[in-house]
gemmi code that builds the backbone of each chain (N, CA, C; Angstrom):
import gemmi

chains = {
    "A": [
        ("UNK", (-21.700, 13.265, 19.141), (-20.866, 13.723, 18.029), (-20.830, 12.687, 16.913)),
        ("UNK", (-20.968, 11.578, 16.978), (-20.466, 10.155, 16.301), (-21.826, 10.551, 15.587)),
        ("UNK", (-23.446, 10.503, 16.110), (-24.701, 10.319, 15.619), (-24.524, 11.697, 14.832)),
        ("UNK", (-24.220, 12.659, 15.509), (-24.515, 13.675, 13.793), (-23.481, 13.551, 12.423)),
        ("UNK", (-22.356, 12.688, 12.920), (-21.717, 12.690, 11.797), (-22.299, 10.896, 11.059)),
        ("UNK", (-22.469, 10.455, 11.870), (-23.611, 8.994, 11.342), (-24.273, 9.322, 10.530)),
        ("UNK", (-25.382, 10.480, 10.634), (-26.272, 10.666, 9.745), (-25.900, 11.499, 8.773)),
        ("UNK", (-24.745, 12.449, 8.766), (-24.162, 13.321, 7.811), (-23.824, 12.497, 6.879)),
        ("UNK", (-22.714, 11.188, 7.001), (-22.372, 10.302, 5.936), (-23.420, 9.269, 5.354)),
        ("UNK", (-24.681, 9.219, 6.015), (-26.000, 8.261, 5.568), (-26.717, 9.372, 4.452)),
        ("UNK", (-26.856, 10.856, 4.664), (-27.355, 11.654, 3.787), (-26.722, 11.361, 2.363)),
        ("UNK", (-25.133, 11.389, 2.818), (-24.281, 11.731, 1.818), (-24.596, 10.703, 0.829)),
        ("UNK", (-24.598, 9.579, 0.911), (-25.112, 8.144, 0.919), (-26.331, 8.294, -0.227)),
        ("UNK", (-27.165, 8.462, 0.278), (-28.805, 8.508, -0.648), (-28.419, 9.675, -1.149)),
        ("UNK", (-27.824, 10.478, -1.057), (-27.960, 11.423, -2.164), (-27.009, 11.358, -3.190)),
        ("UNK", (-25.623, 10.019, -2.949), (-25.081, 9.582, -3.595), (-25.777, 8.939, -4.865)),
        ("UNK", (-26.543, 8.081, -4.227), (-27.575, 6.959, -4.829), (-28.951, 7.237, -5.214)),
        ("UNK", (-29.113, 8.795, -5.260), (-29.974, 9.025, -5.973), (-29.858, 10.135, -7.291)),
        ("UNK", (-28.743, 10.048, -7.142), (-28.436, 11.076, -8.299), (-27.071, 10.379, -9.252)),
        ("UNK", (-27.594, 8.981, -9.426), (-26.924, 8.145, -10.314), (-27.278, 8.161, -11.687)),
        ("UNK", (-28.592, 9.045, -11.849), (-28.455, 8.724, -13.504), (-27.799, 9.922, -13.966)),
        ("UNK", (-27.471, 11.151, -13.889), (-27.084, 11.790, -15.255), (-25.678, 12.281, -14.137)),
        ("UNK", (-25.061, 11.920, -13.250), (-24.350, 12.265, -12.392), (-23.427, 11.401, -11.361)),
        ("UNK", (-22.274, 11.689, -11.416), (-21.085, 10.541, -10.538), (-22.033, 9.968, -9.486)),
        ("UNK", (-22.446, 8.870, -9.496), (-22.740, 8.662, -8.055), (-23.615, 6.875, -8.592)),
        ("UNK", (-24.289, 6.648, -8.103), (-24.982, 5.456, -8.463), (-25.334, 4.336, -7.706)),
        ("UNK", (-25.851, 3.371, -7.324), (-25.684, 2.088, -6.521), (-24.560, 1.873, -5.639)),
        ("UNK", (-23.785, 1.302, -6.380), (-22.480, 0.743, -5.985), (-22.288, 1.626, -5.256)),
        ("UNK", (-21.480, 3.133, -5.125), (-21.003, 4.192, -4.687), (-21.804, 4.147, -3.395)),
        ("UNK", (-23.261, 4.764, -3.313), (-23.950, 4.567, -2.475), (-23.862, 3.653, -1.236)),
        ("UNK", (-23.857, 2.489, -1.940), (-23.819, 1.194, -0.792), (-22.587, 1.227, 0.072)),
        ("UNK", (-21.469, 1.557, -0.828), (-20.280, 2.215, -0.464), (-20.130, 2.808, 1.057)),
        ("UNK", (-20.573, 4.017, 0.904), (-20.283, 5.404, 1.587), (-21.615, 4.995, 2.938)),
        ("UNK", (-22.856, 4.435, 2.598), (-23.887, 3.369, 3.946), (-22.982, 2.537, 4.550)),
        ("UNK", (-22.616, 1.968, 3.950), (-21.180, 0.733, 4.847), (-20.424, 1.673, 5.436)),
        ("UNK", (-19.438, 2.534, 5.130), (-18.678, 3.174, 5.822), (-19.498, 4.114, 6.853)),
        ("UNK", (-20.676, 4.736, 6.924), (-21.153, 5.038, 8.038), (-21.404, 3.772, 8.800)),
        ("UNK", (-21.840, 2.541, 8.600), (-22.155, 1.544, 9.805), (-20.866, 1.479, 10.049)),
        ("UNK", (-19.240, 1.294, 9.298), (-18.138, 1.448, 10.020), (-17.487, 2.193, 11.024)),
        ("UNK", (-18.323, 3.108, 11.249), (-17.660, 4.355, 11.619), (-18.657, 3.873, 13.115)),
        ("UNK", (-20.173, 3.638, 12.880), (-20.943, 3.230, 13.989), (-19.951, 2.246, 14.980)),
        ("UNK", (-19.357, 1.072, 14.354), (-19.042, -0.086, 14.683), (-17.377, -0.085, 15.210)),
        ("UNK", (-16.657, 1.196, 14.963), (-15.287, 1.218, 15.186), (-16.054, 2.253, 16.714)),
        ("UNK", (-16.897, 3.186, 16.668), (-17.173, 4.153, 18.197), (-17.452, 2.955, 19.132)),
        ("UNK", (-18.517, 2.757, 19.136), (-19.220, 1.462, 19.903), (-18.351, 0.117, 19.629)),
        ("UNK", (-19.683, -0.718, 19.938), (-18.627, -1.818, 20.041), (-20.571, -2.538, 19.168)),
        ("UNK", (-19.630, -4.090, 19.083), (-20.557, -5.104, 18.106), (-21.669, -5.208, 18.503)),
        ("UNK", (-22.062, -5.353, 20.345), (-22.842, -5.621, 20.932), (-24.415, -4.595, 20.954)),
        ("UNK", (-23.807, -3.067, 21.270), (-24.528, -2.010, 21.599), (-24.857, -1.482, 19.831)),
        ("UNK", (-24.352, -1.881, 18.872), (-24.993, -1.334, 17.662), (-25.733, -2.575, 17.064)),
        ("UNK", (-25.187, -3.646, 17.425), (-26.480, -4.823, 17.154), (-27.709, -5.047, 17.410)),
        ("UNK", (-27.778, -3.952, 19.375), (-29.298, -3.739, 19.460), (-29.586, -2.566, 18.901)),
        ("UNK", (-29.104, -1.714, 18.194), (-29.434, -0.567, 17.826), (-30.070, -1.295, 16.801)),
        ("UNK", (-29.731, -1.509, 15.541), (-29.615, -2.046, 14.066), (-30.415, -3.797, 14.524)),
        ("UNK", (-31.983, -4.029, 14.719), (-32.021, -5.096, 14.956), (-32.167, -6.252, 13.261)),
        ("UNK", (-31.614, -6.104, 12.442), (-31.493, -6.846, 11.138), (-30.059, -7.382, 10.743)),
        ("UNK", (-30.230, -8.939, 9.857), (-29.180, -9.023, 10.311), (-28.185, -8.697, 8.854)),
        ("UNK", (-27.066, -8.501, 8.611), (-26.165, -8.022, 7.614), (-26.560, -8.736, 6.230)),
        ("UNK", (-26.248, -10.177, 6.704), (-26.526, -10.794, 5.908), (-27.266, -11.036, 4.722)),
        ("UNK", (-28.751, -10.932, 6.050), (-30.167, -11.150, 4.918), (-30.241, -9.723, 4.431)),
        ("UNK", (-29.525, -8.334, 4.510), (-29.591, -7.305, 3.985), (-29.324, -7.796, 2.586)),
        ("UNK", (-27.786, -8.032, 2.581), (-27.504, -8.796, 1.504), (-28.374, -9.704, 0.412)),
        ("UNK", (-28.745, -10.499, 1.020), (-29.762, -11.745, 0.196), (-30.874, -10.666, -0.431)),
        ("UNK", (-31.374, -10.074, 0.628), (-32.586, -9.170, 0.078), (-32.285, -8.246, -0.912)),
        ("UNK", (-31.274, -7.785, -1.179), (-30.517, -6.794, -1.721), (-30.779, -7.574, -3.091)),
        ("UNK", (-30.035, -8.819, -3.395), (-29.314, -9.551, -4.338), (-31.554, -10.095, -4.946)),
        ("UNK", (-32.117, -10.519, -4.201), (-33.413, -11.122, -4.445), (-33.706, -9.398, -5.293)),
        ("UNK", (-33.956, -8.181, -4.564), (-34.388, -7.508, -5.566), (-33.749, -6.716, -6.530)),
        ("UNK", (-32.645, -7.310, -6.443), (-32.202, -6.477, -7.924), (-32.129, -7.677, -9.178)),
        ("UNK", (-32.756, -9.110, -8.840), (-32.380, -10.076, -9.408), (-33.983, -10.277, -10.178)),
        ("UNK", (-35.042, -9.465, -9.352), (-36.411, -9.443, -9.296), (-36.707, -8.729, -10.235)),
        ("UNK", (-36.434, -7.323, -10.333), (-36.116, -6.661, -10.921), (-35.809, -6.776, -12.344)),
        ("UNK", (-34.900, -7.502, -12.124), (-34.448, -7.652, -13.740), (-35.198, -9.150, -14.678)),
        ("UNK", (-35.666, -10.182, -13.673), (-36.680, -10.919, -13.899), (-38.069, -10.309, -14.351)),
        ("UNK", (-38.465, -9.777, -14.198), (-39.918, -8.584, -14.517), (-40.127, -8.331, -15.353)),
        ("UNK", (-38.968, -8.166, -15.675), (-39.073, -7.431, -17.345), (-39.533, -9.104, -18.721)),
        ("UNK", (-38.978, -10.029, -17.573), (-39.273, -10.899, -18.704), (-40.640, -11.391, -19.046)),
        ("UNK", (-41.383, -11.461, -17.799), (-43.257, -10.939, -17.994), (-43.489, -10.192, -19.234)),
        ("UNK", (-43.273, -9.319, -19.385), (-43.648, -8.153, -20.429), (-42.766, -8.650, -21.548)),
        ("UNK", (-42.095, -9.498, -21.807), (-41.911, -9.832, -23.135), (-40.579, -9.242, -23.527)),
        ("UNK", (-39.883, -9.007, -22.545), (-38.425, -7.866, -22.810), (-37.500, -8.743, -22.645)),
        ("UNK", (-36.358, -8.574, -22.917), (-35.158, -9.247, -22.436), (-34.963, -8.770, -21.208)),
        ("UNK", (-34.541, -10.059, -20.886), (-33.322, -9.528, -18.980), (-32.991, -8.524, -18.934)),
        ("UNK", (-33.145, -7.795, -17.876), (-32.626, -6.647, -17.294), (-33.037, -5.306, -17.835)),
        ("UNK", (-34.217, -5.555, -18.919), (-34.352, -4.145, -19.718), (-35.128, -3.572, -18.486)),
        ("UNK", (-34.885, -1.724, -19.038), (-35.293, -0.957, -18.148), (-36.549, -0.467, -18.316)),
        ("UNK", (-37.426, 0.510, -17.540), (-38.689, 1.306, -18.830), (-38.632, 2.988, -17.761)),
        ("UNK", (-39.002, 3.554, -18.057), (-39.182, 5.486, -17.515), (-40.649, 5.575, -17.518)),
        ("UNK", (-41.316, 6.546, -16.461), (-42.393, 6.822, -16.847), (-41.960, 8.603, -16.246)),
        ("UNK", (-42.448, 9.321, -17.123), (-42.810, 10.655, -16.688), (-43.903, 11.140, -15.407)),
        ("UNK", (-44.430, 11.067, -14.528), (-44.905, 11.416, -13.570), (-45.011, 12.553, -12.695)),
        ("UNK", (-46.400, 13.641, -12.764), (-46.598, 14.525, -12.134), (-46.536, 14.322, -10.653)),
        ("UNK", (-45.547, 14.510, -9.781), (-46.021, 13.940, -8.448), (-45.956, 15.779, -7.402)),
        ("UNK", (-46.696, 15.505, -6.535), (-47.504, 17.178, -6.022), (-46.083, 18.242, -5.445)),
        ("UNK", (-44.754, 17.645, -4.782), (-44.372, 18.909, -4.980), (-43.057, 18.896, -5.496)),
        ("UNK", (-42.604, 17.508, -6.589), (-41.219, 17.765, -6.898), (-41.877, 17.765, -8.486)),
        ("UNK", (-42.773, 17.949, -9.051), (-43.115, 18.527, -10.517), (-43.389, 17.198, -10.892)),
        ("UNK", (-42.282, 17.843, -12.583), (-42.442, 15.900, -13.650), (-41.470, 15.787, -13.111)),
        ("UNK", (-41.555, 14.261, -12.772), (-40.462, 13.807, -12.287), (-40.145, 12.573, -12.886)),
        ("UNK", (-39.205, 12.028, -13.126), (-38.429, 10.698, -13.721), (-38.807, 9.552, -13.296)),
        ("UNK", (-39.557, 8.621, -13.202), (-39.207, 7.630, -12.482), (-38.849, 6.458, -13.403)),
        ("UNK", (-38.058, 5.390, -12.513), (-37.451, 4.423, -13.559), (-37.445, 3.086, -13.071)),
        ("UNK", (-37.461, 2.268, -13.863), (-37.138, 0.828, -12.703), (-35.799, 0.373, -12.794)),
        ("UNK", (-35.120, 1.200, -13.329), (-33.743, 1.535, -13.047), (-33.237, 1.364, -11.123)),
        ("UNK", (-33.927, 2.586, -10.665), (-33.844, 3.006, -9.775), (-34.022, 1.999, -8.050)),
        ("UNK", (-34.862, 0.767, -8.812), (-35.527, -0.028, -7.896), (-33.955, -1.538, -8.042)),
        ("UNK", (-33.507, -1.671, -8.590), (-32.215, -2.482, -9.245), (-31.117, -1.735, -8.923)),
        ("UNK", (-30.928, -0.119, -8.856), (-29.802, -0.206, -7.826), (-30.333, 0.070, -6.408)),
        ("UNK", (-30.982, 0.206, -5.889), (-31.409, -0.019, -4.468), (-30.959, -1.231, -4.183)),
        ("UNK", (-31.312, -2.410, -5.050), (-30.791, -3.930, -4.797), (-29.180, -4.017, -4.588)),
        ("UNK", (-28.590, -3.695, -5.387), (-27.082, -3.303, -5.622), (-26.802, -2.731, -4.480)),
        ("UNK", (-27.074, -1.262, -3.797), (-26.572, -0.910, -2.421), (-27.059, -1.452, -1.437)),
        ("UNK", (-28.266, -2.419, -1.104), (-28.564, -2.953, -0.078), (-27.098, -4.030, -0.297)),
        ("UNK", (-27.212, -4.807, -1.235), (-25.866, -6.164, -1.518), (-24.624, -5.171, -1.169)),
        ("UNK", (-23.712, -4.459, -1.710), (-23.116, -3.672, -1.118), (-22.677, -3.578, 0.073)),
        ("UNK", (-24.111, -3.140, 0.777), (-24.054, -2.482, 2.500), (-23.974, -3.833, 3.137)),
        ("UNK", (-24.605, -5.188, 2.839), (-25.040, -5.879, 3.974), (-23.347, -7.136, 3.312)),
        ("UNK", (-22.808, -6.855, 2.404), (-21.970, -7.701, 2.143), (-20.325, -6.763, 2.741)),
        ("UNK", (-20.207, -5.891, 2.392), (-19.089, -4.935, 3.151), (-18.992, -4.976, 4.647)),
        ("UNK", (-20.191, -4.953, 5.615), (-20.286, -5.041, 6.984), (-19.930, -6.006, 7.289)),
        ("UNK", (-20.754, -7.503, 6.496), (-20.005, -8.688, 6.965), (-18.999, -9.072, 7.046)),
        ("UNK", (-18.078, -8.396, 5.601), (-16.736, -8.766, 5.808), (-15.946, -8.096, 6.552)),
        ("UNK", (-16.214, -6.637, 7.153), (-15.309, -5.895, 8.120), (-15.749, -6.879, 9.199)),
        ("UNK", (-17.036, -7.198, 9.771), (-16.951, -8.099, 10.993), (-16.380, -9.173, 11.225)),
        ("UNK", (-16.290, -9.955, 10.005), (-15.300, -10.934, 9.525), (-13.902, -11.029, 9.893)),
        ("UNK", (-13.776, -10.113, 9.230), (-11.783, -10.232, 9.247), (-11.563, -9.194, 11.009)),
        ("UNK", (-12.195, -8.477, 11.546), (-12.279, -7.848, 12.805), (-12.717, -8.780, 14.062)),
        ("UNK", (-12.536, -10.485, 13.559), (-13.307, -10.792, 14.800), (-12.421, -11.610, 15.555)),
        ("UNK", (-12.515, -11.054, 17.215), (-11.337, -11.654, 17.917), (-11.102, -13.362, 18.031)),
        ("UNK", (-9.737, -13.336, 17.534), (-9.403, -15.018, 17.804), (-8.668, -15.576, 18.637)),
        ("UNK", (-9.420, -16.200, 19.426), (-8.916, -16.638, 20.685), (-9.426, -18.231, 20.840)),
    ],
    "B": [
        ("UNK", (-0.945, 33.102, -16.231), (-0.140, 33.064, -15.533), (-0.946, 31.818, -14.272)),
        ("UNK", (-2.525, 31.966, -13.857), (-3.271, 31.431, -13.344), (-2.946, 29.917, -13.501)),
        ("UNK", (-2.949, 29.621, -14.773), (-2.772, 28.203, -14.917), (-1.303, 27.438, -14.673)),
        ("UNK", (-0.399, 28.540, -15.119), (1.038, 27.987, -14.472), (1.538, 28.025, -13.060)),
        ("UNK", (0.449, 28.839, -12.110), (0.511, 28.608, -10.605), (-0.368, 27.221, -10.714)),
        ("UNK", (-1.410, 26.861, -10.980), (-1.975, 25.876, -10.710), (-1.237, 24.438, -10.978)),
        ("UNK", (-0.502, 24.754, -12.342), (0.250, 23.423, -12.380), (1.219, 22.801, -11.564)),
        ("UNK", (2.236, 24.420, -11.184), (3.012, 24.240, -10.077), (2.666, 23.462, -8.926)),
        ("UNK", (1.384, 23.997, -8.628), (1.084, 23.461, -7.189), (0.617, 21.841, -7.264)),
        ("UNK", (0.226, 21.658, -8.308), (-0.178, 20.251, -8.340), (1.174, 19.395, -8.278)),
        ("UNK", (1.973, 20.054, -9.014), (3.925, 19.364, -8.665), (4.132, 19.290, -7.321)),
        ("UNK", (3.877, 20.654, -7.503), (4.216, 20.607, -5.532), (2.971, 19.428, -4.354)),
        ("UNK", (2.103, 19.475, -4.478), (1.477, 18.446, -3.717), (2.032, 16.985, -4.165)),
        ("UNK", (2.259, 16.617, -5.358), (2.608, 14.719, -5.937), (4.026, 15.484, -5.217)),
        ("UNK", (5.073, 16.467, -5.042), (6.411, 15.987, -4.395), (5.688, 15.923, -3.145)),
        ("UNK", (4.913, 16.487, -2.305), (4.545, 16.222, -1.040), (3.892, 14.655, -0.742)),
        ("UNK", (3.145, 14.201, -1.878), (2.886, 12.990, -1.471), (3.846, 12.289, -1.525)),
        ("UNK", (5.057, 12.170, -2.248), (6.201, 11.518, -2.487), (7.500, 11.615, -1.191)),
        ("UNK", (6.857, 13.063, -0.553), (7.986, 12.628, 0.504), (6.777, 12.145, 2.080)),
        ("UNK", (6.018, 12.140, 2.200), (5.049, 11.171, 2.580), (5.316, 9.311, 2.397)),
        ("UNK", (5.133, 8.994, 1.195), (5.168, 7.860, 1.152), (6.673, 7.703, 1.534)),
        ("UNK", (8.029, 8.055, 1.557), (9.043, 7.658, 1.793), (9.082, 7.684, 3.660)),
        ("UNK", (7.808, 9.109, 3.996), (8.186, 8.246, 5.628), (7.326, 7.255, 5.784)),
        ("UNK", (6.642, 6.651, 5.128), (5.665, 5.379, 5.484), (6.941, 3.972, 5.373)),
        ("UNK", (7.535, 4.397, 4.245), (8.740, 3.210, 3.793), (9.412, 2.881, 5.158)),
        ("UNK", (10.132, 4.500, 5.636), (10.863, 4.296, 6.343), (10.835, 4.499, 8.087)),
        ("UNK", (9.144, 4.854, 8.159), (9.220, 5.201, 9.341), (9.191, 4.168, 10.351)),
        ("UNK", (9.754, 4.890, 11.464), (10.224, 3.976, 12.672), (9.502, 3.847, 13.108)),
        ("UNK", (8.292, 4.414, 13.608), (6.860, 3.481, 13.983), (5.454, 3.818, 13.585)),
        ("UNK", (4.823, 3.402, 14.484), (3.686, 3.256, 13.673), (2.718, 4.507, 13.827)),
        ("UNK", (3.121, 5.540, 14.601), (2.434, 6.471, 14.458), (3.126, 7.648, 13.220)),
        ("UNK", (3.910, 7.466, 12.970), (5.028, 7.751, 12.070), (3.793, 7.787, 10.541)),
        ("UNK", (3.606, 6.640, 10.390), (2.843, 6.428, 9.519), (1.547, 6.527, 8.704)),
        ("UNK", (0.832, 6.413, 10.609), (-0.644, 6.645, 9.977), (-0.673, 8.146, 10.165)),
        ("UNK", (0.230, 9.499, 10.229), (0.241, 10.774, 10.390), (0.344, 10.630, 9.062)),
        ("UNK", (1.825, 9.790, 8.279), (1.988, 9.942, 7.263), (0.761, 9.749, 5.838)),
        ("UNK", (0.201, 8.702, 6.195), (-1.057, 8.348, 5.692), (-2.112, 9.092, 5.535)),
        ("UNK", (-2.505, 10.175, 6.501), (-3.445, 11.317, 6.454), (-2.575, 12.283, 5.940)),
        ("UNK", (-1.701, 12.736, 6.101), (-1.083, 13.520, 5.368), (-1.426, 13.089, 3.307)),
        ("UNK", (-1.263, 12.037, 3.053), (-1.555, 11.694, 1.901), (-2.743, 11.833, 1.374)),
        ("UNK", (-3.661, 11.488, 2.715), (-5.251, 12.089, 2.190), (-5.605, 13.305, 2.180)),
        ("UNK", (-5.033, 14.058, 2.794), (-5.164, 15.581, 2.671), (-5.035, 16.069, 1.370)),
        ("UNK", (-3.521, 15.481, 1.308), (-3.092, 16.303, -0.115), (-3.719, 15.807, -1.632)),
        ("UNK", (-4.262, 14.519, -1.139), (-5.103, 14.052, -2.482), (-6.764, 15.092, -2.350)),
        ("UNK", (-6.870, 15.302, -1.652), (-8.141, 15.714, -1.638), (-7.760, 16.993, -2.142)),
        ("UNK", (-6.366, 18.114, -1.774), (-6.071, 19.427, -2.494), (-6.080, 19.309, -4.012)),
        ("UNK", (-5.402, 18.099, -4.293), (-5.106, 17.993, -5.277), (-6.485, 17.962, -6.821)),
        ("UNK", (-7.577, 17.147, -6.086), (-8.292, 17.058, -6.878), (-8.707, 18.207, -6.838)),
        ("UNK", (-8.807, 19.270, -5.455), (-9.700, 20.344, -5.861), (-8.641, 21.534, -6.779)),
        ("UNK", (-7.591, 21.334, -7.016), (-6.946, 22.140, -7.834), (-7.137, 21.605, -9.271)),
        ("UNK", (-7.273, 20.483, -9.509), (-7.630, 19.673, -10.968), (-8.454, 19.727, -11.240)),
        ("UNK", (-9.488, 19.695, -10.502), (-11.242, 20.642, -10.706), (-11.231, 22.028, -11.482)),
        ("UNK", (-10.053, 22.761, -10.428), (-9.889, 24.163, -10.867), (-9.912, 24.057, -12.277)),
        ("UNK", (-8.907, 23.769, -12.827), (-7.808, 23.627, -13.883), (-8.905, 22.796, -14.686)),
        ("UNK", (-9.791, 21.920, -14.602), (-10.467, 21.387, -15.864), (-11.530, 22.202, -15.971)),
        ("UNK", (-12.120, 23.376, -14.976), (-13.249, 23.751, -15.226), (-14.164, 22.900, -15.088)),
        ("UNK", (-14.696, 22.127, -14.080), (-15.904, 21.049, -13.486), (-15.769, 20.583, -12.598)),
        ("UNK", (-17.003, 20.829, -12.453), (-17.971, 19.912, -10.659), (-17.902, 18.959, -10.934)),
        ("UNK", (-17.439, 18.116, -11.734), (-17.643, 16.134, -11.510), (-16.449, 15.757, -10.519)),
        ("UNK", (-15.675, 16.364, -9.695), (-15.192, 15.930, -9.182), (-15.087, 16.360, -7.613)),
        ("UNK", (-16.074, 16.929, -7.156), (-16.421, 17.466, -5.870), (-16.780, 16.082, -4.612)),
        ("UNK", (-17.991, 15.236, -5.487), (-18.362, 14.228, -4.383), (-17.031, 13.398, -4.414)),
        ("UNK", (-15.805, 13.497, -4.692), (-15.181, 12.554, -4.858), (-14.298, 12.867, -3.982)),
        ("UNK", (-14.236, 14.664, -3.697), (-13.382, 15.110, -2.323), (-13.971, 14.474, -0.822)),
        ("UNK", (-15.856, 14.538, -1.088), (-15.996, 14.296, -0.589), (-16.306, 12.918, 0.362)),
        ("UNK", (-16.059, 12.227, -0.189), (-16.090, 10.556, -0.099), (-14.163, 10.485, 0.218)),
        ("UNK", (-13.304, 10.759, -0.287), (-12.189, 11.077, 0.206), (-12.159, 11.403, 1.774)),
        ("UNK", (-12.781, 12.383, 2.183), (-12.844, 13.137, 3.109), (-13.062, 12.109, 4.017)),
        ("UNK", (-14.429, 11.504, 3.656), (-15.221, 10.785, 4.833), (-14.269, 9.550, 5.202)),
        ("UNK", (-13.578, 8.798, 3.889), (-12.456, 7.411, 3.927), (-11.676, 8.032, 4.594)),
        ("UNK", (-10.898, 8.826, 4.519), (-9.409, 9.579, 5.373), (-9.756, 9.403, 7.023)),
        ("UNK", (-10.739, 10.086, 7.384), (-11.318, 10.038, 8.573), (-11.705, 9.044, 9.307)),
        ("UNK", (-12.369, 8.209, 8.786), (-12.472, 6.840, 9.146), (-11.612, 5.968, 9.257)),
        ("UNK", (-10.503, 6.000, 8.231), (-8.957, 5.012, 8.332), (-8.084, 6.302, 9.506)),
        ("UNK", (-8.345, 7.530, 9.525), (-7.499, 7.387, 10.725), (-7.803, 6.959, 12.564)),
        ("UNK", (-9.359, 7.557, 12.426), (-9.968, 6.879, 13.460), (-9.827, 5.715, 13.931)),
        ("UNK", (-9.641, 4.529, 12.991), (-9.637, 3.191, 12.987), (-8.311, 3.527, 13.282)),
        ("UNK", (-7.048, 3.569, 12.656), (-5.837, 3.684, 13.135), (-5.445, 4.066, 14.320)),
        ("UNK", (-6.003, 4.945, 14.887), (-5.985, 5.495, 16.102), (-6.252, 4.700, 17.394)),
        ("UNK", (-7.660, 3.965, 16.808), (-7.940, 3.331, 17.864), (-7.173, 1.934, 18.017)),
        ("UNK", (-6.888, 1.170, 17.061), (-5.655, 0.149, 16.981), (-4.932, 0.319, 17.381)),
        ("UNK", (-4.009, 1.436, 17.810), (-2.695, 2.023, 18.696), (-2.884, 2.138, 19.819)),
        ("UNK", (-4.185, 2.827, 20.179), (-4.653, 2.938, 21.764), (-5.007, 1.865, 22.331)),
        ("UNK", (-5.906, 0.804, 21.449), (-6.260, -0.309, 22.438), (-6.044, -1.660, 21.620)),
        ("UNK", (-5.347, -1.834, 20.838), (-4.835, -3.168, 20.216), (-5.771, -4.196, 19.620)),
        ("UNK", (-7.045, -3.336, 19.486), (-8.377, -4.646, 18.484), (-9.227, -2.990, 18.026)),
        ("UNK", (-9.553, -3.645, 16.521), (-10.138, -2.502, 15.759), (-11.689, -2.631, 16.097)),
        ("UNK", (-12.477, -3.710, 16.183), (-13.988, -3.875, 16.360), (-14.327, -4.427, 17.811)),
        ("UNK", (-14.682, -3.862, 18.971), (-14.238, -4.503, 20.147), (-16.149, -5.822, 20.351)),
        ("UNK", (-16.055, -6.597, 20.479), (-17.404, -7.362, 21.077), (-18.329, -6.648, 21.852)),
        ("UNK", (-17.699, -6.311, 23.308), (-17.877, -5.877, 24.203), (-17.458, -4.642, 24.780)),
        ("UNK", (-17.501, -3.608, 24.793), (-17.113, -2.462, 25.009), (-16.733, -2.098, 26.909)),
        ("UNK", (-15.639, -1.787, 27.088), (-15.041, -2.019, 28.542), (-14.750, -0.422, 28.428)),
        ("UNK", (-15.532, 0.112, 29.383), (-15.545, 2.014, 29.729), (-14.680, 2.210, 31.302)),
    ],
}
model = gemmi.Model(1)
for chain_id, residues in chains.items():
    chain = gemmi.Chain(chain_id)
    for i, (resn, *xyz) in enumerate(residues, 1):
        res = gemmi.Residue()
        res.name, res.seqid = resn, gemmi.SeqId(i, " ")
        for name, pos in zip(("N", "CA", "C"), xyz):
            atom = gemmi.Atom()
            atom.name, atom.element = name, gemmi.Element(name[0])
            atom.pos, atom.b_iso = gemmi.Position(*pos), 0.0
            res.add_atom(atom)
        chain.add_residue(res)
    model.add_chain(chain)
structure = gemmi.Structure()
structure.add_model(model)
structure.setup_entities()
């Protein structure tokens, strides 16, 4: 019961975070609503049995998160742009048509990985027995 | 006439959250509370979908639903804090 509603709130999640440009939803939100499904993992089970599930660790989610959305916005300075500028390309791809793509899109991925792997740490954080 | 039932009811849910938060103030324990507490998420979640009504727009649907999913999760977590006295257990004892 826990795993179909796991993956019900992980859908909810990317489809949060992918329908951030012309619509409520975005990075942040995303990373959001991924954390609260690993919460929901981590309040059924216990620390041990979802740690071997999930073998990565929170943390470097985080770092990795923060490296590519930081990458990201470094890139642009190659090409002669200021920090953080964005660019679109229109793209025929075979069965979702023209489709949008952006490097928008690759910068909040960074944002909800930082998000997800920084929210988990701190629920494990302040949740951890002191004895 | 549509819109003056709708306003009503939105009165009527903020007095329902209002006598909600007074049993959180005053309740005598702790299950008292976190009933009271879902009770509050319920009615926020009516609430937006009647303010949806009433503005005419979908921008506020994922927001029931992310509501939905937080309510559920803080009472779960609540629940299980009452039953067994640690919210994230190390080791899991069946």
């Amino acid at each position: 019961m826990t795993k179909i509603v796991f993956f019900i709130i992980l859908t909810f999640g990317v489809e949060l975070f992918l329908s951030g440009h012309n619509n409520p939803g975005g990075g942040f939100i995303g990373g959001l609503v991924l954390s609260s499904a690993f919460v929901l993992l981590y309040l059924v089970y216990d620390i041990e049995t979802v740690h071997r599930g999930t073998p990565f660790d929170f943390k470097r989610v985080a770092a990795f998160g923060v490296f590519l959305a930081v990458g990201t916005g470094m890139l642009s300075l190659l090409f002669g742009e200021s920090f953080l500028s964005q660019t679109t390309w229109l793209v025929d791809l075979p069965v979702f048509g023209e489709t949008e793509l952006g490097t928008m899109t690759i910068f909040e991925a960074g944002v909800a990985l930082t998000v997800l792997g920084v929210v988990v740490t701190i629920i494990l954080g302040i949740s951890e027995d002191v004895e | 006439m549509i819109e003056s039932m709708l306003t009503i009811s939105v009165i009527l849910f903020a007095l329902t959250i209002l006598v909600a938060v007074i049993r959180i103030i005053l309740g005598p324990s702790l299950p008292d509370r976190v009933v009271a507490l879902d009770v509050i998420g319920v009615n926020l979640i009516a609430t937006i979908a009647v303010v949806s009504v009433i503005l005419n727009t979908k921008a506020f649907l994922e927001a029931i639903l992310i509501l939905g999913i937080l309510s559920f999760i803080g009472t779960i977590a609540f629940s299980k804090f009452i039953e067994r006295g640690k919210i994230v257990e190390r080791e899991r004892d069946r």
